[in-house]
C-alpha positions as CSV (number, residue, x, y, z in Angstrom):
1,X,-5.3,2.4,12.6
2,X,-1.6,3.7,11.7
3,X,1.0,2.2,14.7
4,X,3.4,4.7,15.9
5,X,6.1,1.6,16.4
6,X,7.2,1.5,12.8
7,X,8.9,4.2,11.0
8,X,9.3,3.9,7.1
9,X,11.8,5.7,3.9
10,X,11.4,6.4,0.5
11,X,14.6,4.4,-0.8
12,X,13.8,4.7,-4.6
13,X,11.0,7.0,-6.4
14,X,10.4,7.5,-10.0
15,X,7.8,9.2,-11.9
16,X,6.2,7.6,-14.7
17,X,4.7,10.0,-16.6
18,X,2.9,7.8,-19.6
19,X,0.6,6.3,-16.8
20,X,0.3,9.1,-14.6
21,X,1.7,7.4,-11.0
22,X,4.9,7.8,-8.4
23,X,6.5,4.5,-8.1
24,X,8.1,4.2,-4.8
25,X,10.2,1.4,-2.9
26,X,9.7,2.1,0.7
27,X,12.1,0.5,3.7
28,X,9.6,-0.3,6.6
29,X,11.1,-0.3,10.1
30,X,9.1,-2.5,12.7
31,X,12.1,-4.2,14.7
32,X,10.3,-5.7,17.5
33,X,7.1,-6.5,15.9
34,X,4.8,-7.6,12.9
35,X,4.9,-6.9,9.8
36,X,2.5,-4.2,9.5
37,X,-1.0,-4.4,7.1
38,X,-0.9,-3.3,4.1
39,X,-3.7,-0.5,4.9
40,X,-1.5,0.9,7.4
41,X,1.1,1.0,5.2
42,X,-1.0,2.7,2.6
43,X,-2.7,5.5,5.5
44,X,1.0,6.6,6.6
45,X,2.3,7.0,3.3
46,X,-1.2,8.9,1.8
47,X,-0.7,10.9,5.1
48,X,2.7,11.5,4.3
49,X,2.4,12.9,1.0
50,X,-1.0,14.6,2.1
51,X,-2.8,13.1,-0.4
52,X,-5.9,11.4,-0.5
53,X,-6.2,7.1,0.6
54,X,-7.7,6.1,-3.0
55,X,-4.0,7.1,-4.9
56,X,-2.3,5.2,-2.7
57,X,-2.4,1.1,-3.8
58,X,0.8,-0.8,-1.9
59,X,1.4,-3.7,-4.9
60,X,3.8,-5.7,-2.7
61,X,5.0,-6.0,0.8
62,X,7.9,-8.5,1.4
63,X,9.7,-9.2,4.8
64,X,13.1,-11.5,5.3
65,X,12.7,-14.2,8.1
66,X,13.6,-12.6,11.4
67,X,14.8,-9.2,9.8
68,X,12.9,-6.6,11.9
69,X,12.8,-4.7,7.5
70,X,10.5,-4.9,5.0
71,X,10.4,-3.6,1.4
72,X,7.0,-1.9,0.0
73,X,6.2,-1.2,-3.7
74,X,3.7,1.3,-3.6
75,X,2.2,3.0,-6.4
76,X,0.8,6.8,-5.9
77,X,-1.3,8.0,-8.6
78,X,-2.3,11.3,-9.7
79,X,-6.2,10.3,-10.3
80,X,-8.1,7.7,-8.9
81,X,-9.8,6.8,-12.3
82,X,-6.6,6.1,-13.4
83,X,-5.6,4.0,-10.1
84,X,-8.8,1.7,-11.4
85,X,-7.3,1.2,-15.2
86,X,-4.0,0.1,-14.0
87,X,-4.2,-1.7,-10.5
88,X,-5.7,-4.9,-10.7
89,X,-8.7,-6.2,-9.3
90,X,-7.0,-8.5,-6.6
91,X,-4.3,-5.9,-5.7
92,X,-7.3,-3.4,-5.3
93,X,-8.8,-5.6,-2.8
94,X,-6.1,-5.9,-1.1
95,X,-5.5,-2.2,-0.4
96,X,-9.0,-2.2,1.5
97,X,-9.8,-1.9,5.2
98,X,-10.1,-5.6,7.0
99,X,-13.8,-4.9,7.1
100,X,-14.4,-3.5,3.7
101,X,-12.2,-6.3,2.2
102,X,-13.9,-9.4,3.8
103,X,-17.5,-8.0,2.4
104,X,-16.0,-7.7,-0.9
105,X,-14.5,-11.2,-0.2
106,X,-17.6,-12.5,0.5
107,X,-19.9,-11.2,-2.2
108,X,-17.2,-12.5,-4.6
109,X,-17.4,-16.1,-2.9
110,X,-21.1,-16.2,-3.5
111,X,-21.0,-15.4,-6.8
């Protein structure tokens, strides 16, 4: 679920037009707290930008020892089909719900 505690900007967006995405760097706020998940990260901005969660893939999330800041690279795309030729298969995972990603974890663990 999306916390109200953490605020975020768009510091840099570009449009990259040969693969069909946004490419956005994104200044998280959360002074006081965690950094937040990466799926929270990815519902506020999909909510932001009314558009739907499956365009949305957060690619990194980096936070400075005891800096209350973290920088996002998020990538929006303009169709999902095209989110699945260019995202990779571990940052895909990584975009999923904590439920959804520890059954995909798991399946992949037994082989």
């Amino acid at each position: 679920m999306s916390s109200p505690k953490w605020t975020f900007e768009i510091t840099k967006e570009r449009e990259n037009k040969l693969i069909g995405r946004k490419e956005l760097l994104v200044l998280i706020k959360h002074v006081g707290m965690g950094t937040p998940a990466r799926y929270e990260v990815r519902e506020r901005i999909a909510k932001a930008f009314n558009i739907p969660i499956d365009l949305v893939y957060v690619r990194s999330l980096r936070t400075e020892y005891g800096k209350g800041e973290s920088i996002a690279e998020v990538h929006i795309y303009n169709d999902p089909k095209r989110a699945l030729a260019f995202e990779p298969e571990h940052i895909r995972i990584r975009n999923l719900p904590p439920e959804e990603r520890k059954k995909v974890l798991e399946a992949k663990r037994r082989g």
